[in-house]
N, C-alpha and C positions, 0 to 999 in steps of 0.2 A: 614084734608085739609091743617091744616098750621103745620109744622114739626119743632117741636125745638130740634136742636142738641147742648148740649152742651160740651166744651171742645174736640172741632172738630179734630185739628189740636194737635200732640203732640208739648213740648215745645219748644223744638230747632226751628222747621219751624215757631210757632206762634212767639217768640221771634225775629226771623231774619225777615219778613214779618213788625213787627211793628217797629222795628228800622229801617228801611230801608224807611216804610213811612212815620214814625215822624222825619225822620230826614232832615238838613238842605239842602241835595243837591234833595230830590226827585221835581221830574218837576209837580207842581202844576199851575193850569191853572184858572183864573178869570173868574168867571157866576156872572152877575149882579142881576137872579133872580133865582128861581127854578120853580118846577112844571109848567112845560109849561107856564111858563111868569104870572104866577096868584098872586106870591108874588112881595115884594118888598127885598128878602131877598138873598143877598149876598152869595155866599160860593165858594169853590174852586172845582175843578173836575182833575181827571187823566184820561184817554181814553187809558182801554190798550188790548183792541178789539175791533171793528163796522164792522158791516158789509153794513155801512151805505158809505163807500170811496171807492176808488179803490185799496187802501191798507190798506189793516183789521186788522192787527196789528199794533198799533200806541204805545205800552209800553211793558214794559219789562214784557213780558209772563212768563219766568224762575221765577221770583217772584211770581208767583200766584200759579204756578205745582204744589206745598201739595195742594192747595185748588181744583185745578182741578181734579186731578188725585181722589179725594175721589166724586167727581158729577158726578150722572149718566145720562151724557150727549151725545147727535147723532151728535147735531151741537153748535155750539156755535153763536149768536148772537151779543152779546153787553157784553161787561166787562169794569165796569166805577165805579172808586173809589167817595167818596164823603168826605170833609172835613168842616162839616158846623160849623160857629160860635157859642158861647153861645148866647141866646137871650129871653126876655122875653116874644115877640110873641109866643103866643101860638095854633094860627090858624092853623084848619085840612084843608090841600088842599090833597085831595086825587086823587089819579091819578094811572093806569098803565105805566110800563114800554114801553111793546113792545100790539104788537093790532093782535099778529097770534095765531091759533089754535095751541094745542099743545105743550105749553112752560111752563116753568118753573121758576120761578125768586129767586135767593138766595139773602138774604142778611147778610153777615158775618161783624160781628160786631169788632172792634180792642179795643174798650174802652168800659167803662160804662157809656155811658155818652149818657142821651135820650133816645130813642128807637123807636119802628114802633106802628102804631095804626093801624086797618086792620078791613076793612069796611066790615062788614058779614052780610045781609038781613039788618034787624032791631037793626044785635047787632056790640058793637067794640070792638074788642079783643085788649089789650094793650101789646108790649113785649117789656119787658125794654132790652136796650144796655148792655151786659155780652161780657167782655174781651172773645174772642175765641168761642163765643155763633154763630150758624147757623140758619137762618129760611128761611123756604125753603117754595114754594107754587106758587100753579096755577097763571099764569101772567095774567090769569082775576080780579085777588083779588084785590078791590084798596085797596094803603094805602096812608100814609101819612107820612112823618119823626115829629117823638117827640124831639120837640128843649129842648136845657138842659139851664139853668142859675144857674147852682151852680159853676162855676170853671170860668178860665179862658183860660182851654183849649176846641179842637175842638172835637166833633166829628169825630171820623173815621170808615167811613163803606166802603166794596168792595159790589157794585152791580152786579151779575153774571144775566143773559136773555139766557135760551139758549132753545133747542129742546130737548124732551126726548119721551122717549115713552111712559112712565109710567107716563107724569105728575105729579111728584115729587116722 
């Protein structure tokens, strides 16, 4: 149900991919909260697909190609990076990405830093943040992001929602 791929990307793409996002000129964008407004907790966002505008590319897509060209995807939906704080909030707001039949949601992880908790019946699956780490799974699955408080750097995750036909 939920697919860990690790060491997704070989070095060169992962390496260029994280320098390009940790670096000082990428366009980072200010959310005052996350999960559907349920926190109070600050982070940054990049949008570098929706198909929620009338122009569905809004970021540099040649940056993501290794990651795309390895998902077995029909359509793509939504592709939106996340760079959340350290913080010692530890509260699970779990939530879906996208609300259609048939989807898929990745999330590709850049650091070690946090990671997802993934709401299953009665149980929670923990999967910690691994440099180059992929988890993949039904976009009915809620999760939640795991906030880190050891460092002073962010988290960086890329969120991919797209269509597939095999549901992961």
């Amino acid at each position: 149900m939920i697919k860990i791929i690790d060491n997704f990307l070989d070095q060169n793409n992962l390496t260029h991919i994280k320098n390009v996002m940790t670096g000082r000129f990428f366009p980072w964008y200010y959310a005052p909260c996350a999960n559907n407004g349920k926190d109070n907790l600050s982070h940054l966002t990049h949008t570098f697909y929706t198909t929620e505008y009338n122009n569905p590319v809004t970021g540099d897509m040649d940056l993501i190609k290794p990651i795309l060209n390895k998902l077995n995807y029909t359509a793509l939906i939504r592709i939106k990076a996340n760079l959340t704080y350290p913080s010692i909030d530890k509260k699970d707001f779990y939530h879906t990405d996208v609300d259609y039949n048939n989807t898929t949601t990745a999330v590709y992880y850049l650091d070690d830093n946090g990671g997802t908790n993934f709401k299953l019946d009665s149980e929670v699956k923990h999967v910690k943040s691994k440099t180059n780490r992929i988890a993949l799974f039904p976009s009915y699955i809620k999760h939640s992001v795991v906030r880190h408080s050891n460092n002073n750097l962010g988290r960086f995750v890329i969120n991919f929602n797209y269509y597939t036909d095999d549901n992961c």
